[in-house]
C-alpha positions, -999 to +999 in steps of 0.1 A: +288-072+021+249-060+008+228-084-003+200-074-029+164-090-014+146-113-042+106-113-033+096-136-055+097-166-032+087-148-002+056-133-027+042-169-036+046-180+002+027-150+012+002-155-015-003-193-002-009-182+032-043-155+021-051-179-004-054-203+032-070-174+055-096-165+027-102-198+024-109-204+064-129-174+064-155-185+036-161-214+059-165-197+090-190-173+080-214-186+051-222-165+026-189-143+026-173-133-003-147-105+003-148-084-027-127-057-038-134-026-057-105-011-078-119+026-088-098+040-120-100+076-134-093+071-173-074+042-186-034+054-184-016+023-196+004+016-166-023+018-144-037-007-167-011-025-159-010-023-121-048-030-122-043-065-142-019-076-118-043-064-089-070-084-103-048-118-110-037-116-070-071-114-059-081-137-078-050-163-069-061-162-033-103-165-038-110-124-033-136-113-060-119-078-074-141-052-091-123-031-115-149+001-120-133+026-149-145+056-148-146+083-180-123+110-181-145+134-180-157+128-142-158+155-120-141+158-085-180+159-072-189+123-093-160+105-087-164+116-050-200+102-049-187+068-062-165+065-034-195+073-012-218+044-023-189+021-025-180+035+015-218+024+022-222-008+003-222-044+028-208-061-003-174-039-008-147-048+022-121-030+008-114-003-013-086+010-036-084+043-059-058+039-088-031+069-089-029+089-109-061+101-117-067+105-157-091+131-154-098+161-180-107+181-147-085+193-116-096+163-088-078+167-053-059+129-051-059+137-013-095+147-011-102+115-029-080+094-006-093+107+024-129+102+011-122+066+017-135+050+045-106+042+069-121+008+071-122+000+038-089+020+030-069-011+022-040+014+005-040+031+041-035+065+022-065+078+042-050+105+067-066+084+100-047+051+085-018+077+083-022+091+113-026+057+133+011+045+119+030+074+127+020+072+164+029+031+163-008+024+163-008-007+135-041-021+137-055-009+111-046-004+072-011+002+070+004+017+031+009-019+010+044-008-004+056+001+028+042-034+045+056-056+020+095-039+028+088-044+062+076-082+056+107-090+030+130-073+053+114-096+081+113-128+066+148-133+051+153-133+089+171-101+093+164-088+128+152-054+126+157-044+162+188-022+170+199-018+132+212+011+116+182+017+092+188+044+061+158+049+040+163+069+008+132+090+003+103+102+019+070+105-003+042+104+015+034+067-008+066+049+005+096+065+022+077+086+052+054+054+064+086+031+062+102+049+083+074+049+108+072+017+103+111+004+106+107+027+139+081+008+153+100-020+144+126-009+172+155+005+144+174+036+147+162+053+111+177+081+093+157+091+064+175+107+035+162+132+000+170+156-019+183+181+006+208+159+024+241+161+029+269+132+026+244+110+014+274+090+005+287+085+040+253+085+057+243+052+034+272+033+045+262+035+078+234+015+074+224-021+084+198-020+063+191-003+034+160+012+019+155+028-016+122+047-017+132+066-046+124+065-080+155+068-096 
């Protein structure tokens, strides 16, 4: 029988444990104070949302989070220079840009994604960060969604080696680094969309589940 994954629990223990590691690190090295920088293009009510919640976590585990709005007027060129500064600041450890952009003028997402520094690129939506997964290299910034499936899956105490793993989707945000991700993990993984066949019979193969789709 399936059995639906709750992460709340597995959330809060999670948070405890950075809360822990922040903590540790601020005392090994005086002076520290990680700080994320949450760049926004315009002020789209559900990234609002996102944002707020982004903010309340770092703050839950000691991180100091920057939320920098930018007009919606801001060109491709500006916002681009933003990212820049924030890539060279010693101050800013990690950085995130807010999808969509809200912008009155065409801005390349990618463009802005890859102008991220890989080191800093705590989303890993930089094409390096992408590029490191998909050849099983996980030391750097790995895609958050795509992590925390991997972690739930993980710590219910499912083993992932040898399963039958189906993931529905394969956006470049979720379904296509999950996938690399369960196959790192050792899992045999068919990935499903909106071309495939049987879906019906495919999904019942499956150990394991995943539903990278939006509806």
């Amino acid at each position: 029988m399936a059995k639906p994954i709750s992460g709340t629990q597995v959330a809060k223990s999670i948070e405890n444990e950075l809360r822990e590691q922040v903590a540790e690190a601020r005392s090994r090295w005086a002076g520290f104070e990680p700080r994320l920088a949450i760049v926004q293009v315009g002020g789209r009510e559900d990234s609002n949302v996102y944002i707020r919640m982004k903010l309340k976590a770092a703050e839950n585990i000691g991180i100091t989070a920057e939320h920098i709005q930018l007009p919606r007027d801001i060109t491709e060129t500006e916002l681009l220079a933003k990212i820049t500064s924030l890539n060279e600041s010693p101050y800013v450890h990690g950085i995130i840009v807010q999808m969509p952009l809200d912008s009155e003028h065409p801005i390349d997402s990618h463009a802005i994604t890859d102008a991220v520094s890989p080191d800093k690129d705590v989303d890993g939506l930089n094409t390096i960060n992408e590029g490191r997964v998909a050849v099983g290299d996980l030391s750097g910034f790995i895609p958050c969604t795509p992590a925390g499936c991997v972690e739930l899956i993980k710590r219910t105490g499912v083993t992932i080696a040898g399963k039958n793993v189906v993931v529905l989707g394969r956006s470049r945000i979720v379904g296509t680094p999950v996938s690399e991700l369960l196959k790192w993990e050792h899992a045999t993984v068919t990935v499903c969309h909106s071309k495939t066949k049987n879906l019906s019979e495919i999904t019942k193969t499956a150990d394991i589940l995943v539903v990278a789709i939006g509806r």
